[in-house]
N, C-alpha and C positions, 0 to 999 in steps of 0.2 A: 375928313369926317370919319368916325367910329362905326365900325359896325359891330353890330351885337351877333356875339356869335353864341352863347348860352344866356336864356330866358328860364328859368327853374320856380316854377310859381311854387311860395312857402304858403303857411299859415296866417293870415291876420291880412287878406291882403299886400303881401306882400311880395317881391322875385326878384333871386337870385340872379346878377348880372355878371358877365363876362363882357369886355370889347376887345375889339381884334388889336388895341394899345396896349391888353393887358390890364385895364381898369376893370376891376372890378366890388360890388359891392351889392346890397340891397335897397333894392328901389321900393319904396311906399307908396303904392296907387291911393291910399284911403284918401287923401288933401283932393282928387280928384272924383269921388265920387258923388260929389253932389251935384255935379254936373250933368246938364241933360243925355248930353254925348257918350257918358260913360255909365246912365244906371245898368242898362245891364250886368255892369261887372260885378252889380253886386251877388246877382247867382253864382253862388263860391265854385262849382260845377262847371260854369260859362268862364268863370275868370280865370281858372285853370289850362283852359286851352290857348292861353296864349303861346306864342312864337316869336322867335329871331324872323328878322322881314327887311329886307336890304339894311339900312343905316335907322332899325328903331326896333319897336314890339307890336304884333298885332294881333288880335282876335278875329273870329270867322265871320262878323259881320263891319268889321273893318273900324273899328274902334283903333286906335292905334296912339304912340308915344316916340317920338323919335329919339335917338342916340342921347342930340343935344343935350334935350329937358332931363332924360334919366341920369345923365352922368350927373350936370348941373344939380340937378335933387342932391344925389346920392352926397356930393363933394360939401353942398350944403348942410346935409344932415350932419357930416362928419364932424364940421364946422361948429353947429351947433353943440354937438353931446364936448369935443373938447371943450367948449366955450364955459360950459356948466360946470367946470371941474374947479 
């Protein structure tokens, strides 16, 4: 399994991902925000503190994303913007 070794939260909910594969890309929390478990994140302040945390991302009250789901997003996104062309 991937560990994330740069978290770089962007604009729009968004953050910049590195894994220790070499994968990299940007991960979209928005799809995840309607969730109970994650409104916090929408204080753009609060969402900013996230961090690299063994094999995922997490926040100070433990809100978190593992490796898996973020790479999967990210390969899907890609997926899709080719897809559209």
């Amino acid at each position: 399994m991937d560990k994330i070794l740069k978290a770089t939260p962007l604009d729009n909910y968004k953050i910049e991902i590195l894994t220790s594969s070499g994968v990299s890309g940007v991960f979209d929390v928005k799809p995840y925000l309607q969730g109970s478990a994650f409104k916090e994140l929408v204080d753009e302040s609060y969402f900013r503190k996230v961090r690299p945390a063994h094999y995922g991302i997490i926040w100070p009250h433990e809100q978190d994303f593992s490796a898996d789901t973020i790479i999967w997003d990210m390969q899907n996104a890609s997926q899709k913007a080719n897809a559209s062309y």
